[in-house]
VOPAGU-2260 file (C-alpha; in pm, 1 decimal, decimal comma):
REM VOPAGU-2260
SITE   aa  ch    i         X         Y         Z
SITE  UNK   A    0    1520,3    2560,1   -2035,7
SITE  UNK   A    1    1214,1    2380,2   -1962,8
SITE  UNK   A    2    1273,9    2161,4   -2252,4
SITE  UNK   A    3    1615,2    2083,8   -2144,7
SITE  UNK   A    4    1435,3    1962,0   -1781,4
SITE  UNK   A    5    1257,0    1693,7   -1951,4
SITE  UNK   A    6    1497,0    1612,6   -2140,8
SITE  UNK   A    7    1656,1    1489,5   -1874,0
SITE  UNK   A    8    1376,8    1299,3   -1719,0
SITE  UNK   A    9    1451,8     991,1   -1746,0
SITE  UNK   A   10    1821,5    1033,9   -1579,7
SITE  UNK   A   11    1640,6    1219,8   -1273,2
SITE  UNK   A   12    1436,3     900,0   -1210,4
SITE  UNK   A   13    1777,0     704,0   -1209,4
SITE  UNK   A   14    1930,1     924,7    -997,3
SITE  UNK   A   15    1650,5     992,5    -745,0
SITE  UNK   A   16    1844,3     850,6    -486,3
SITE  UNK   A   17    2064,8    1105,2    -491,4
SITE  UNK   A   18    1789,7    1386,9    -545,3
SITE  UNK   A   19    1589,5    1352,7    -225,6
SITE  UNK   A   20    1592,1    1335,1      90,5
SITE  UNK   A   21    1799,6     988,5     176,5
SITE  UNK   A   22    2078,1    1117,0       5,3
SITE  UNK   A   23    2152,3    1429,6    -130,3
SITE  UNK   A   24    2489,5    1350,1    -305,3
SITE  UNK   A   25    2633,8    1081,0    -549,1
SITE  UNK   A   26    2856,4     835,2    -340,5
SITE  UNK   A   27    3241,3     850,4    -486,3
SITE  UNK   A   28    3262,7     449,7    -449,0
SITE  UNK   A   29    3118,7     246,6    -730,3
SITE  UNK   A   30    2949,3     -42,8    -501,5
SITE  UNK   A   31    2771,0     220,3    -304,1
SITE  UNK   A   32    2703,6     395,7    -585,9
SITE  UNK   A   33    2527,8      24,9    -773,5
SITE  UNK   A   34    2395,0     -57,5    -458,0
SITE  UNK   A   35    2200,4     260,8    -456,2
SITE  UNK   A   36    2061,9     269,9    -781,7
SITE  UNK   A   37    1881,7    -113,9    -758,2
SITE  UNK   A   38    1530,6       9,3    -703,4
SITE  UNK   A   39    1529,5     332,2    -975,2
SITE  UNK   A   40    1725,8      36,6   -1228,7
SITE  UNK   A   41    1435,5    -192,9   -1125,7
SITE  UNK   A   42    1146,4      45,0   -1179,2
SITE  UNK   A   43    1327,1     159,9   -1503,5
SITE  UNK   A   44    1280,6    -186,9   -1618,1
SITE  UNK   A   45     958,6    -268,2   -1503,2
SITE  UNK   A   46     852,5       3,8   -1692,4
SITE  UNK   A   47    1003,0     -30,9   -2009,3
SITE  UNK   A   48     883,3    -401,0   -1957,2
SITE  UNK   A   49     501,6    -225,4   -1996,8
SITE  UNK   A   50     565,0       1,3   -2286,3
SITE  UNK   A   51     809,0     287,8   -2096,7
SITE  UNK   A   52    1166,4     417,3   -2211,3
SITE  UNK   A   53    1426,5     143,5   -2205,3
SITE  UNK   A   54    1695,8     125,5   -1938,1
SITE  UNK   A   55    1960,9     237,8   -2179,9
SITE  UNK   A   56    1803,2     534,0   -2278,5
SITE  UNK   A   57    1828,0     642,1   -1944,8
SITE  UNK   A   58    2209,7     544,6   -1951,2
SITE  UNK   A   59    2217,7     799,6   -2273,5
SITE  UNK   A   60    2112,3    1087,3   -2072,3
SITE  UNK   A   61    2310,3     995,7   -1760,4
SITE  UNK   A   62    2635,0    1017,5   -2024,4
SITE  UNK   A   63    2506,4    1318,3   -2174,1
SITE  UNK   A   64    2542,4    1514,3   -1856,3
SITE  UNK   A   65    2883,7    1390,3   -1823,1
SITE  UNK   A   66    2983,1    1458,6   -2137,1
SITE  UNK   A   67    2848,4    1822,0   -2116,9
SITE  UNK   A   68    2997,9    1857,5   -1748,3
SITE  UNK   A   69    3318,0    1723,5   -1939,2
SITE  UNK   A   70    3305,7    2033,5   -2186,8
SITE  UNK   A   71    3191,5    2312,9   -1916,0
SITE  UNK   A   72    3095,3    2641,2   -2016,6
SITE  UNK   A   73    2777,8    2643,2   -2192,0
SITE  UNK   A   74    2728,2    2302,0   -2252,3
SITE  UNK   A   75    2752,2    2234,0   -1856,6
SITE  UNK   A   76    2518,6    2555,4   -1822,7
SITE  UNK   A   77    2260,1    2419,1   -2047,9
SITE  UNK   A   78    2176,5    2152,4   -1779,5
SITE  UNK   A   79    1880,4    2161,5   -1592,0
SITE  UNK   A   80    1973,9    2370,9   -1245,2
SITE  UNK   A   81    1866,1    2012,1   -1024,7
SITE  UNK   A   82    2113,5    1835,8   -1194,9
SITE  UNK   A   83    2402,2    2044,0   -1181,3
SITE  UNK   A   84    2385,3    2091,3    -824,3
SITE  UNK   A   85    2425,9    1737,9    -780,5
SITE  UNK   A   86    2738,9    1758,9    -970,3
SITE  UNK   A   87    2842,3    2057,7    -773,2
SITE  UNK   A   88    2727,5    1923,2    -405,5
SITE  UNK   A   89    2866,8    1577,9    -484,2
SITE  UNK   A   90    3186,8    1668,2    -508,5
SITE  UNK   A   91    3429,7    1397,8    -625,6
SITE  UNK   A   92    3146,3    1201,4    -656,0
SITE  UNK   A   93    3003,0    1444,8    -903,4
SITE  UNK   A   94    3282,2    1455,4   -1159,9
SITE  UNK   A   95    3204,4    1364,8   -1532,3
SITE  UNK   A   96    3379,7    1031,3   -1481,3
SITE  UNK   A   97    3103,9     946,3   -1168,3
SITE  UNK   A   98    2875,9    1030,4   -1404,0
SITE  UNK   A   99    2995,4     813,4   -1733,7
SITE  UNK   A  100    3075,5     530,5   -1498,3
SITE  UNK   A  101    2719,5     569,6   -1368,7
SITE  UNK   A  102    2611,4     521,3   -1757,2
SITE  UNK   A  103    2837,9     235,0   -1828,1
SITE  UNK   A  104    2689,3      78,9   -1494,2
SITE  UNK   A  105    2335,1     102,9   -1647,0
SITE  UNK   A  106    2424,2     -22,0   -2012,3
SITE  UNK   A  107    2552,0    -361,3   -1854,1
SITE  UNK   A  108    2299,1    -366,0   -1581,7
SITE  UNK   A  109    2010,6    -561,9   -1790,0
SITE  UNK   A  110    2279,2    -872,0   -1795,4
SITE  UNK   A  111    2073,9   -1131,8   -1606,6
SITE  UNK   A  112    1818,6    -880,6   -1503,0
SITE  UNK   A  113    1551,3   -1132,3   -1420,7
SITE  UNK   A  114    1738,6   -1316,7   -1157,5
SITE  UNK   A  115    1809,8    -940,3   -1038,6
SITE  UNK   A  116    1462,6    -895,2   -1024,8
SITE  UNK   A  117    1346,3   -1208,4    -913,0
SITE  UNK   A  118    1602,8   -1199,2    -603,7
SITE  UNK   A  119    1524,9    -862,1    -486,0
SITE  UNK   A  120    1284,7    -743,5    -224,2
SITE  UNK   A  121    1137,3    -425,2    -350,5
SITE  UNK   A  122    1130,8    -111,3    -138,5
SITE  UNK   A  123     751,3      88,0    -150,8
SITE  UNK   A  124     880,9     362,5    -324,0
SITE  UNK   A  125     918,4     111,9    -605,8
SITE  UNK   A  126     630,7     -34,7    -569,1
SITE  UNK   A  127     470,5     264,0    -569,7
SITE  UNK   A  128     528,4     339,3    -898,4
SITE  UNK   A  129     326,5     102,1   -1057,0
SITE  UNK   A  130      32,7     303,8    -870,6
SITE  UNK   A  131     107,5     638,6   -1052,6
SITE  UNK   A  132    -243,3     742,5   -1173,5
SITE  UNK   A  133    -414,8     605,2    -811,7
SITE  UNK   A  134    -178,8     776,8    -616,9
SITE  UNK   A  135    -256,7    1161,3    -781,1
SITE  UNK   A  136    -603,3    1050,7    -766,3
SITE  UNK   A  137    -575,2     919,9    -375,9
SITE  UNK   A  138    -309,8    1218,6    -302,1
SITE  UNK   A  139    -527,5    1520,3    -492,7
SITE  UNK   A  140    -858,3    1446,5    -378,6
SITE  UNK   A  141    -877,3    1205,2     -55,4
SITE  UNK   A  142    -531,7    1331,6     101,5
SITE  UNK   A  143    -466,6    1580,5     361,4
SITE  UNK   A  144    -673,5    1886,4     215,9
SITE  UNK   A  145    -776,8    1679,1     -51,3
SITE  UNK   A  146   -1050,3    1802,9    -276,3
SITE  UNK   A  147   -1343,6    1569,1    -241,5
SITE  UNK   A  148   -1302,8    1605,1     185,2
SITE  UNK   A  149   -1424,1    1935,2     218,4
SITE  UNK   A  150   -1814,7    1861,8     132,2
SITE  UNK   A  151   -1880,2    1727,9     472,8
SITE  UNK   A  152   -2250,2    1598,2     349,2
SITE  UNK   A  153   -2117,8    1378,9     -24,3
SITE  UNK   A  154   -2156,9    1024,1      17,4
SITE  UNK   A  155   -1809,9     831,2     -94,7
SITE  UNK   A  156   -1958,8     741,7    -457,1
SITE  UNK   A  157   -2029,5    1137,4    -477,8
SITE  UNK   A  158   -1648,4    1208,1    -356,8
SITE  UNK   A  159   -1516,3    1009,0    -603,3
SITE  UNK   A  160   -1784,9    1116,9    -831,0
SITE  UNK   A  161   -1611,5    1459,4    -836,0
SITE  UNK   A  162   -1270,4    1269,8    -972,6
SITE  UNK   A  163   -1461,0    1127,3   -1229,8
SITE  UNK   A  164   -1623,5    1458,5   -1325,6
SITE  UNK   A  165   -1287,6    1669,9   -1295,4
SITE  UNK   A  166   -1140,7    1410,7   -1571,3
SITE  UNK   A  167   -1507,5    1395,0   -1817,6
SITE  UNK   A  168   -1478,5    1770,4   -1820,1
SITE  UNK   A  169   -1115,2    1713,6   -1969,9
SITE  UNK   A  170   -1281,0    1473,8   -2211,6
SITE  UNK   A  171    -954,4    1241,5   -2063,7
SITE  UNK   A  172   -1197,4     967,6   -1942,8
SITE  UNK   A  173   -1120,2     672,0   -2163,7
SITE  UNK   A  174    -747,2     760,5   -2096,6
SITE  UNK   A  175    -733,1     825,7   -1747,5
SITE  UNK   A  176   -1017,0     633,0   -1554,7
SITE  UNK   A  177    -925,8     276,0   -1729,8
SITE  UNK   A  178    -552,6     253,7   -1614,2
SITE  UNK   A  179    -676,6     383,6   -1223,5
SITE  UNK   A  180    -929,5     103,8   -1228,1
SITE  UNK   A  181    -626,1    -195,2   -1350,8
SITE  UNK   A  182    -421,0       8,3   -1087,5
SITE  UNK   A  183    -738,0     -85,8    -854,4
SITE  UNK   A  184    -717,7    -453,2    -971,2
SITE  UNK   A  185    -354,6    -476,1    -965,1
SITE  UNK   A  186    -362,0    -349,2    -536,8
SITE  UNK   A  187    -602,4    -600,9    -474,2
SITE  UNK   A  188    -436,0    -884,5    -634,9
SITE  UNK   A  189     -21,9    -808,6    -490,6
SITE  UNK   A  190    -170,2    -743,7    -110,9
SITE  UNK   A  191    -464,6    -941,5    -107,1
SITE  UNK   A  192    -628,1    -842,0     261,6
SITE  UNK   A  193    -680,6    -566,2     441,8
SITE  UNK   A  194    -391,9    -529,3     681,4
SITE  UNK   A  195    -153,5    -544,5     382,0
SITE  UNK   A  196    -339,4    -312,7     193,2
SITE  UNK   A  197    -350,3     -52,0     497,1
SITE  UNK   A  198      29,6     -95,1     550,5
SITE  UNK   A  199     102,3     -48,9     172,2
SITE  UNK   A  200    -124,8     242,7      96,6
SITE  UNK   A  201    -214,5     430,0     405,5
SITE  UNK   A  202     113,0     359,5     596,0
SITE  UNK   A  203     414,3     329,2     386,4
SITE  UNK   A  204     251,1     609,1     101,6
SITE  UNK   A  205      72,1     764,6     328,7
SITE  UNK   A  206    -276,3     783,8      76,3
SITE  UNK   A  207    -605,9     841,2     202,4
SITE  UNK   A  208    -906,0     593,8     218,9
SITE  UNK   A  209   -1180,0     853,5     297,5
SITE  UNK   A  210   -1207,2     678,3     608,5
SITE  UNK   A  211   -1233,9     384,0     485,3
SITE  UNK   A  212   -1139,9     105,5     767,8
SITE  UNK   A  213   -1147,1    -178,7     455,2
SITE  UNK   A  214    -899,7     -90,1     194,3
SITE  UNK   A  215   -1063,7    -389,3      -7,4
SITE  UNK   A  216   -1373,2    -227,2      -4,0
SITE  UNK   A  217   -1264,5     137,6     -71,4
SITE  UNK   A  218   -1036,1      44,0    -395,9
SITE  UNK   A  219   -1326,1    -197,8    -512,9
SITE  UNK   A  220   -1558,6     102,3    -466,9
SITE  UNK   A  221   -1301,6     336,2    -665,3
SITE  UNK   A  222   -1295,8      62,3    -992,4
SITE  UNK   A  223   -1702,2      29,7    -980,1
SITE  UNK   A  224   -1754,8     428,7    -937,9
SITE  UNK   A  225   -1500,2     483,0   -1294,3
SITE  UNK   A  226   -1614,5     153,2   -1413,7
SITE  UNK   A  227   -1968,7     275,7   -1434,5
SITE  UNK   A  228   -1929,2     567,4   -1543,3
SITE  UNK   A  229   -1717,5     431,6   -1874,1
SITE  UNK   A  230   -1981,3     209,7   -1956,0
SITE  UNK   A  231   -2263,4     453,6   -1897,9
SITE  UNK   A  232   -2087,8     756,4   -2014,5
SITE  UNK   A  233   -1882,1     652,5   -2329,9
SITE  UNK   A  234   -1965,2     259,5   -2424,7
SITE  UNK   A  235   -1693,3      97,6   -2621,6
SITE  UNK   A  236   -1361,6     280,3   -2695,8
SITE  UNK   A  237   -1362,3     334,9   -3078,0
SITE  UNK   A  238   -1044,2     274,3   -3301,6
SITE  UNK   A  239    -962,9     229,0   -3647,0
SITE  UNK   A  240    -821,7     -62,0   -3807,9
């Protein structure tokens, strides 16, 4: 079963709308349905625009789960529990035809996409998740309870210090530490000054800046912490040709 979850993955993303907490079930009319689905489409895209599963993969497992709703028994049982109480909580909105209209939805939905894209105002939950590897590191160690508060005597470079060491001791440093740094670069260069930076990170994802009043200052810290340590630590990623 926990393959089967992951399986899925990529249609939970899609349908996270419909998963949390602004909605809990899948709308029975179409429009609301499309309009509801823009910003999971968008990051979809965005993603598979950097490397990431394509759009109509997703659409593949959105019409697998309608096709096994469509057979019941087993094949319906098979799916992960999440999902299948969306279908059951949804109602008519959770019938395999919501579901394979949903798909058909998302295998068009690339037609023009960068006017789509272009046009639209992104929400922070979006936006958000081109921060993925900064936001466990903000959320695990510098959030509420995080992990690097509780020595009241570390200086900031020794709180973030224990991130770094946490991820060496994995031996994950070359792929870990160089994506949270970019993430680092990329903040700095979409909000630019410190007020937007505040309201992005510490307001609308509610991540922690170790008290931090500059935002500029704490993710520059963050890169030149990981930064130094790559250099000092490991030198030059090796690779073959």
């Amino acid at each position: 079963m926990h393959v089967q979850y992951f399986r899925y993955d990529g249609a939970r993303l899609l349908l996270d709308p419909f998963l949390s907490r602004r909605s809990t079930v899948i709308p029975v009319d179409a429009d609301e349905r499309a309009a509801a689905l823009q910003p999971t489409l968008r990051v979809l895209f965005n993603e598979s625009e950097r490397g990431g599963r394509k759009v109509y993969e997703v659409g593949a497992q959105v019409r697998a789960i309608g096709y096994a709703l469509a057979a019941g028994g087993s094949a319906a049982d098979e799916l992960p529990e999440d999902l299948r109480g969306l279908a059951v909580r949804s109602g008519a909105g959770g019938r395999p035809e919501a579901f394979l209209d949903i798909a058909d939805y998302v295998d068009t939905w690339e037609v023009d996409v960068y006017r789509k894209v272009v046009e639209a105002v992104p929400t922070a939950w979006e936006l958000g998740r081109r921060f993925g590897r900064l936001h466990g590191m903000l959320s695990m160690y510098f959030g509420q309870d995080g992990i690097a508060l509780e020595p009241e005597d570390l200086t900031d470079v020794e709180r973030i210090g224990m991130y770094v060491a946490d991820t060496h001791e994995r031996g994950l440093c070359t792929w870990t530490l160089p994506t949270v740094v970019a993430e680092c670069a990329q903040g700095l260069v979409m909000f630019q000054d410190d007020e937007a930076l505040r309201g992005f990170f510490a307001e609308a994802l509610g991540l922690g800046s170790c008290g931090h009043a500059s935002w500029t200052t704490w993710l520059d810290l963050i890169s030149q912490v990981l930064s130094e340590h790559l250099r000092e630590g490991h030198g030059p990623v090796q690779y073959q040709r």
